[in-house]
C-alpha positions as CSV (number, residue, x, y, z in Angstrom):
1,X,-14.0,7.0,33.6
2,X,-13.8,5.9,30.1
3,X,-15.1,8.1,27.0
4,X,-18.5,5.8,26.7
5,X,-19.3,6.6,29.4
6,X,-19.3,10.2,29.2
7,X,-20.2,10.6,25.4
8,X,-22.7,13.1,24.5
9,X,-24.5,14.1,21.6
10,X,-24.4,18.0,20.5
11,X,-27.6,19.5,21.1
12,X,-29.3,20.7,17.5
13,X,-27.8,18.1,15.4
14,X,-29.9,15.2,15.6
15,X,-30.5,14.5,12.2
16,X,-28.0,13.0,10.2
17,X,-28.5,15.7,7.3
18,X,-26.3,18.9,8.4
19,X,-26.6,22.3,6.1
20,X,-23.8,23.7,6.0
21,X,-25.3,27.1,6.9
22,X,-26.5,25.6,10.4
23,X,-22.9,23.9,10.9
24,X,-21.2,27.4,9.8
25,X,-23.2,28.9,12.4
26,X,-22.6,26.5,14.8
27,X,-18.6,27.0,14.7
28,X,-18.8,30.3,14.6
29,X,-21.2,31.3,17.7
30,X,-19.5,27.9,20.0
31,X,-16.1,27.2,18.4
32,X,-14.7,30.9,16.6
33,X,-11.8,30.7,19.4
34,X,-10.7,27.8,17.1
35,X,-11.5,27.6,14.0
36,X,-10.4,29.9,10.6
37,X,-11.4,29.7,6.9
38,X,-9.4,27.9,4.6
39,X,-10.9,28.0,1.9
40,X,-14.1,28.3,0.0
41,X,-15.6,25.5,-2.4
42,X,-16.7,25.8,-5.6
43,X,-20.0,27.9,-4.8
44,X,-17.9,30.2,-2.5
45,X,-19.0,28.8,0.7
46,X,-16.6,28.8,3.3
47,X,-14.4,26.0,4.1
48,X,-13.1,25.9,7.7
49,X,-10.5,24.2,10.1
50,X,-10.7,24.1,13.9
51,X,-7.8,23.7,15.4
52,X,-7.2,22.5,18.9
53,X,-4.5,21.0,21.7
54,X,-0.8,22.1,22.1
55,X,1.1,18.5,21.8
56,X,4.1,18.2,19.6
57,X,2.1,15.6,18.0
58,X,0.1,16.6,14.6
59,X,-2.8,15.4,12.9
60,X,-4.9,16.4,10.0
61,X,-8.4,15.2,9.5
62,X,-11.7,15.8,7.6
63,X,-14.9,15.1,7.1
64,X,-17.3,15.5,4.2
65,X,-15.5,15.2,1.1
66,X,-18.5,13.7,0.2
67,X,-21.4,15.3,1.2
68,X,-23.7,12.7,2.0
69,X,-20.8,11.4,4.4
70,X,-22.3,13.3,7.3
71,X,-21.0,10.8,10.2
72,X,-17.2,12.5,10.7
73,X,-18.7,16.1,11.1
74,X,-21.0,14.7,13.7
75,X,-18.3,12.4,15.9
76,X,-16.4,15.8,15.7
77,X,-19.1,18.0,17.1
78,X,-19.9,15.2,19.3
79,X,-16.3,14.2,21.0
80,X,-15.4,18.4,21.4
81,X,-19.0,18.1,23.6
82,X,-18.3,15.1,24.9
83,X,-14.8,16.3,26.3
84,X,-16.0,19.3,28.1
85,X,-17.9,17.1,30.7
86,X,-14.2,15.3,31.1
87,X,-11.9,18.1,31.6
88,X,-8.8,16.2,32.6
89,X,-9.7,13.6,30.1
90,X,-10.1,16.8,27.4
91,X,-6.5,17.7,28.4
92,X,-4.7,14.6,28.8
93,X,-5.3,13.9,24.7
94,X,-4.5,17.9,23.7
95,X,-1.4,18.5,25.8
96,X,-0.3,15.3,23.7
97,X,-1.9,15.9,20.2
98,X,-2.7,19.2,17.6
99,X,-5.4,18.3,16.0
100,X,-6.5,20.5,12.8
101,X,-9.9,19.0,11.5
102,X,-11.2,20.4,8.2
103,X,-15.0,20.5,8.8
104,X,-17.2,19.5,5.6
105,X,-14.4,20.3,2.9
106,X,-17.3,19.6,0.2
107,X,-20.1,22.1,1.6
108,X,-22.4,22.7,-1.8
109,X,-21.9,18.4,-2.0
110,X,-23.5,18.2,1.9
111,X,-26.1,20.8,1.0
112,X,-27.2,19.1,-2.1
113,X,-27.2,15.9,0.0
114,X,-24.2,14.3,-3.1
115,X,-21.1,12.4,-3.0
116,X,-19.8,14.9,-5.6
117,X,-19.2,18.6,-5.4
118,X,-21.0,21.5,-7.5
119,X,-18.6,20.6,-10.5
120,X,-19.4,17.2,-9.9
121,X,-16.0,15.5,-9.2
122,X,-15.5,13.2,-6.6
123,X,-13.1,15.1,-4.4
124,X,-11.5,11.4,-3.3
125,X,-10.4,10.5,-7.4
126,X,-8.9,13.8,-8.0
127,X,-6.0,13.6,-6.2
128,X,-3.8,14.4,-9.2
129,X,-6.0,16.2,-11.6
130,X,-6.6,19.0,-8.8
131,X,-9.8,19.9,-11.0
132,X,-11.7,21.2,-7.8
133,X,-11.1,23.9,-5.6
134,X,-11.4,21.8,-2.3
135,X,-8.6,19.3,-3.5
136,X,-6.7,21.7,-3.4
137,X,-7.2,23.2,-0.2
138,X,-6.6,20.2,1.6
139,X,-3.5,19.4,-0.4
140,X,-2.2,22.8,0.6
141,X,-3.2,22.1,4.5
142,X,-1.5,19.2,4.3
143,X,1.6,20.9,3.1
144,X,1.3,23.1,5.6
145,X,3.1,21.3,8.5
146,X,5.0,18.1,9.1
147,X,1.6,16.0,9.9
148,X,2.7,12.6,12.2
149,X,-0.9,11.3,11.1
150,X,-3.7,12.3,9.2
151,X,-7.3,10.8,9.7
152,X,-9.7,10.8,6.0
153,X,-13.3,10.4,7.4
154,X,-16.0,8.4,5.5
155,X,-19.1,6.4,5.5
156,X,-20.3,3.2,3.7
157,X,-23.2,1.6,2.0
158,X,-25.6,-0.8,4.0
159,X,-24.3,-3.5,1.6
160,X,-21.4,-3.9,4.1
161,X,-21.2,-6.9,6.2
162,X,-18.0,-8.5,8.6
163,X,-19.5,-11.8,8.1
164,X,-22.1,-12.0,6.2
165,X,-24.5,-11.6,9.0
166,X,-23.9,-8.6,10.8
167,X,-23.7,-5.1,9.1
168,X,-20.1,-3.6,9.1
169,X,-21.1,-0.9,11.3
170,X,-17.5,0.6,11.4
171,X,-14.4,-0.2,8.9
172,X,-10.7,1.0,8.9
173,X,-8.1,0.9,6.5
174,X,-4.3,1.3,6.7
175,X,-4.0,2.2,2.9
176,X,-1.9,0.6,0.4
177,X,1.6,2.6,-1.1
178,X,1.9,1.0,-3.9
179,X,-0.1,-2.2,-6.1
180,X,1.6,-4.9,-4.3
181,X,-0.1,-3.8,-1.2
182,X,3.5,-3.6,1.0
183,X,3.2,-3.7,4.7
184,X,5.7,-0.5,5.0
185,X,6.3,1.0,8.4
186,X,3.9,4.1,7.7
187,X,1.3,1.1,7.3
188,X,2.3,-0.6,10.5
189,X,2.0,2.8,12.4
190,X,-1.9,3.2,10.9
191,X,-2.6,-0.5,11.5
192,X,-1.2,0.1,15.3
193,X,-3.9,2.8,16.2
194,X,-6.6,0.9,14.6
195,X,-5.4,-2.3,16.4
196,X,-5.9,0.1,19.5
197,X,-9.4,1.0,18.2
198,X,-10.3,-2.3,17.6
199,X,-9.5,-3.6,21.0
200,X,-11.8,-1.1,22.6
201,X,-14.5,-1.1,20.4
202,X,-14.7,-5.2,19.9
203,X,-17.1,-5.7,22.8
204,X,-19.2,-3.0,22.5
205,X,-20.2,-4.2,18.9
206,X,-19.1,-7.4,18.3
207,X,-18.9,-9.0,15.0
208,X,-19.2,-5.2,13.2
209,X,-15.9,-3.8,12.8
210,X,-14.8,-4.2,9.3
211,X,-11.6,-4.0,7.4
212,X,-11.8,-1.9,3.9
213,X,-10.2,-3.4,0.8
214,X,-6.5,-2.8,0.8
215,X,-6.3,-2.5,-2.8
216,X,-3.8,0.8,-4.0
217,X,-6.1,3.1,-5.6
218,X,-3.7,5.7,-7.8
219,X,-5.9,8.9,-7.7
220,X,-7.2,8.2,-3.8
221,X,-6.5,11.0,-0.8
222,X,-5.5,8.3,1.5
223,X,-3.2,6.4,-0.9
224,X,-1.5,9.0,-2.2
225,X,-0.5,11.1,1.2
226,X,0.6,7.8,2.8
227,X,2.4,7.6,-0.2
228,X,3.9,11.0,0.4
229,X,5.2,9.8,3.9
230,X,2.4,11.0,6.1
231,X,0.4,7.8,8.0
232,X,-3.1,7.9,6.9
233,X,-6.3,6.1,8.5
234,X,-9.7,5.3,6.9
235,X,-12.5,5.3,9.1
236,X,-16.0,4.4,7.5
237,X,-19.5,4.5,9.1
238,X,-21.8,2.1,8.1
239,X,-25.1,0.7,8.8
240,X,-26.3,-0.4,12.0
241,X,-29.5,-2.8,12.3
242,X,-33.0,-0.9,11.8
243,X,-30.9,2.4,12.0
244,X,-30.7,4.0,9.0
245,X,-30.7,7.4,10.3
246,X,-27.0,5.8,11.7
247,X,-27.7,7.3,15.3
248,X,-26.0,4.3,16.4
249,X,-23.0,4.5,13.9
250,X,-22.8,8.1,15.1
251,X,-22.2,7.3,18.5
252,X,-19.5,4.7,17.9
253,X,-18.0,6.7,15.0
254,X,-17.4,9.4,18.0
255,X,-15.8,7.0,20.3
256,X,-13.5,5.3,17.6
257,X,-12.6,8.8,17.0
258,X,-11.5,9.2,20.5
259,X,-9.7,6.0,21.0
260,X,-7.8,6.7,17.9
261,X,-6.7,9.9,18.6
262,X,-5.7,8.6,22.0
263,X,-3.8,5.9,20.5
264,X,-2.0,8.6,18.6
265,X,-1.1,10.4,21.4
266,X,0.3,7.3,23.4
267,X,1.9,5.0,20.9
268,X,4.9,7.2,20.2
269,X,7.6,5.4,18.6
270,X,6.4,1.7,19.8
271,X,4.1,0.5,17.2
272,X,4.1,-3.2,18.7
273,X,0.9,-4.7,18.3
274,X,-0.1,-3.8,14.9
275,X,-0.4,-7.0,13.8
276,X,-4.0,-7.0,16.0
277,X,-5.5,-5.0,12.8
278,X,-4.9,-8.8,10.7
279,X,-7.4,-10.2,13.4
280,X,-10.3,-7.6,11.7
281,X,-12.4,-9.6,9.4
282,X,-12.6,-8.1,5.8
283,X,-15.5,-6.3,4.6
284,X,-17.7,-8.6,2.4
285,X,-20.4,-7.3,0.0
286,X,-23.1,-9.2,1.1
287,X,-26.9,-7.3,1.8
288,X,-29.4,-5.3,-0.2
289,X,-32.2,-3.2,2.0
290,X,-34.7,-5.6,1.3
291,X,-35.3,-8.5,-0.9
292,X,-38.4,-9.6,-1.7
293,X,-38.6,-13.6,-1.9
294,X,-40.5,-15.9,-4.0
295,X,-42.8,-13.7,-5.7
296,X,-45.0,-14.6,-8.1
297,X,-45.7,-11.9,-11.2
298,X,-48.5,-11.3,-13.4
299,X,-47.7,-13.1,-16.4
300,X,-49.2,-15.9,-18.9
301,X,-47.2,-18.4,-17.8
302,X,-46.1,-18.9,-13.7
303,X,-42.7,-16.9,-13.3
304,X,-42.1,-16.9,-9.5
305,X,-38.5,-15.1,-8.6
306,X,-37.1,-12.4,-6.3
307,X,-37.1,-8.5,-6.0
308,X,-33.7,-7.0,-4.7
309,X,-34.5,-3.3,-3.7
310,X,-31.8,-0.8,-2.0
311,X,-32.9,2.6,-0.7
312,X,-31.3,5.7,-2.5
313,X,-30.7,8.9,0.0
314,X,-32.0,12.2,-1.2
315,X,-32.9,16.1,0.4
316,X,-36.3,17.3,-0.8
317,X,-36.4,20.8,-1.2
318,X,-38.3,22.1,2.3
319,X,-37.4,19.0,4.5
320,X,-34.4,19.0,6.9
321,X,-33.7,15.3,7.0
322,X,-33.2,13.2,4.2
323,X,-35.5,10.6,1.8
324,X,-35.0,7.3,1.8
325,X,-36.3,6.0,-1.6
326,X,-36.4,2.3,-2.6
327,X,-34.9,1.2,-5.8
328,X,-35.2,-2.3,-7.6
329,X,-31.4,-3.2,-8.0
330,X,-32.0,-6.9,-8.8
331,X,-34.9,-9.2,-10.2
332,X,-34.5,-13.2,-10.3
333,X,-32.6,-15.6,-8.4
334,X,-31.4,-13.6,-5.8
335,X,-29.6,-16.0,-3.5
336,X,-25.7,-14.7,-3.1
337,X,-27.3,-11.5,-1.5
338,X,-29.5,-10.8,1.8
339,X,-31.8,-8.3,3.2
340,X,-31.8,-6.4,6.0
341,X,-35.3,-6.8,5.7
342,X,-36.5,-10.4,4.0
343,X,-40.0,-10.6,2.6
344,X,-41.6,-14.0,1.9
345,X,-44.2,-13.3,-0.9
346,X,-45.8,-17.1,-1.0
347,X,-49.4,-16.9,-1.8
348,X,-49.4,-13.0,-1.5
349,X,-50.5,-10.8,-4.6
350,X,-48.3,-8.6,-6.7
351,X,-49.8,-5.6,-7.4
352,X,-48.6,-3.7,-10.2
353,X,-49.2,-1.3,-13.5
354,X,-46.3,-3.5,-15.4
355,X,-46.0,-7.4,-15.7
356,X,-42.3,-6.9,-14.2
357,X,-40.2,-4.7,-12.2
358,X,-38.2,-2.4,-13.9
359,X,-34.4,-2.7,-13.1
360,X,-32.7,1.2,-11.8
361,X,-36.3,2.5,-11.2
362,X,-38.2,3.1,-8.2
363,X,-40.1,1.2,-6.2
364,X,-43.8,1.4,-8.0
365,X,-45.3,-2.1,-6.8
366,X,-46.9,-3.3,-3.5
367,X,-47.2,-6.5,-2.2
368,X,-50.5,-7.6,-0.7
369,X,-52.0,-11.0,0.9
């Protein structure tokens, strides 16, 4: 039995936007055995970490340290429920592996649907400043224990692509110590597990695992523990074709999840092998969400010329999902970007209140034959 085969999705959390009131009650009517508070962020709401397995081997992880990063909290939720259907799978990885995983360290961020917390700082460029609460926290967790890895959970714009054709649908990053981007032994042991990963997860999706840019950011988390001495993987979810609700990235997110931790618990000392993570093509910046083609305003003179739009994520106050509203990001010769969506405008009318689309602004034309 492998872990596809047995992955499940928890019941209740089908959409990708997760209060943090319905995840706090969650952990604490299924999960209290394991999990404690930590913390609280900025707004006082509690910050918690579950804690799980009995293995000499340690790992920290967390999701949510930008709140509208909702794909880590899920593959968590997701792999504990998985598991149960696998007991001796379940215990093979925890007799191996202690896993402490800080659930949504940014909770007003993920209720308010923003990368940034209440103060708004981005949690992941205040590494040094400590100017938020959460920072903090998970600084202090991390202290906490020797950690032999530690796992920082993201997600990605659609914009992603491996090749320029197919949507990077998962990315990983063993991050840089320093500028010159060294290849240290703390780097191999990251790039060994997600060598592992890769290897797995290669044929399920092919052509849409991703490498992340390599390049040493001073104020990042990851950077700066692996920095510190403790081995430190990027994971980032990203879009998945006509699945912008990333159902599909959730699933796969789980199971990289899995695979890595398993890799964690196996690899030891031998970290042969790590020069598989070279073979992942690097992400390329490639896509908007749609790009309207050869369209033809209403002006004097004939000014025919693209529309690049890309859909902004937002929680309307009363809905529990999020709105995905279309923005115009580019206008003119659009032809060093795609869309996931392509629309040829020839000989179709543009129907609008302005002669041209304004740039940053939403979405306020139609398109009709």
């Amino acid at each position: 039995m492998n872990f596809e085969q047995i992955y499940s999705q928890t019941p209740g959390f089908s959409n990708r936007y997760i209060s943090p009131e319905k995840l706090f009650s969650y952990l604490q009517t299924n999960l209290s055995d394991y999990i404690q508070q930590i913390g609280t962020s900025y707004l006082d709401k509690p910050i918690y970490q579950l804690s799980i397995g009995t293995g000499n081997i340690q790992v920290l992880a967390w999701s949510q340290m930008h709140g509208n990063e909702s794909n880590a909290t899920h593959a968590m939720l997701d792999l504990l429920v998985s598991l149960d259907k696998a007991p001796k799978m379940k215990e093979d990885l925890f007799s191996k592996i202690r896993l402490d995983f800080i659930f949504m360290l940014n909770p007003d961020g993920s209720e308010r649907w923003t990368r940034l917390n209440a103060a708004d700082i981005d949690l992941n460029r205040d590494f040094h400043n400590e100017a938020s609460k959460e920072i903090r926290f998970l600084k202090n967790a991390a202290a906490s224990k020797k950690y032999d890895y530690a796992l920082n959970l993201h997600e990605q714009r659609t914009i992603f692509t491996t090749d320029g054709i197919h949507p990077a649908t998962l990315s990983f990053l063993a991050p840089s110590e320093n500028v010159e981007r060294t290849v240290t032994e703390n780097r191999k042991k990251c790039m060994a597990v997600i060598g592992r990963v890769y290897s797995h997860l290669k044929d399920m999706i092919p052509n849409q695992i991703g490498r992340y840019s390599d390049e040493f950011y001073p104020t990042s988390t990851g950077d700066n523990f692996i920095k510190a001495g403790m081995p430190t993987i990027l994971f980032e979810g990203g879009h998945f074709i006509d699945d912008y609700t990333r159902k599909g990235t959730r699933k796969y997110y789980t199971i990289a999840l899995y695979y890595a931790l398993q890799a964690i618990s196996e690899l030891n000392s031998d970290f042969t092998g790590w020069e598989t993570y070279l073979d992942i093509p690097e992400n390329k910046e490639t896509h908007y969400d749609i790009v309207y083609r050869n369209v033809k305003l209403n002006t004097e003179h004939e000014c025919i010329l693209d529309i690049a739009v890309q859909y902004r994520e937002i929680i309307e106050e009363g809905k529990d999902e999020i709105s995905f509203i279309p923005f115009v990001m580019e206008v003119g010769d659009v032809k060093k970007r795609k869309g996931w969506l392509e629309i040829d405008c020839t000989g179709k009318k543009f129907i609008s209140e302005t002669k041209y689309p304004k740039l940053d602004a939403v979405v306020s034309f139609t398109i009709e034959d």
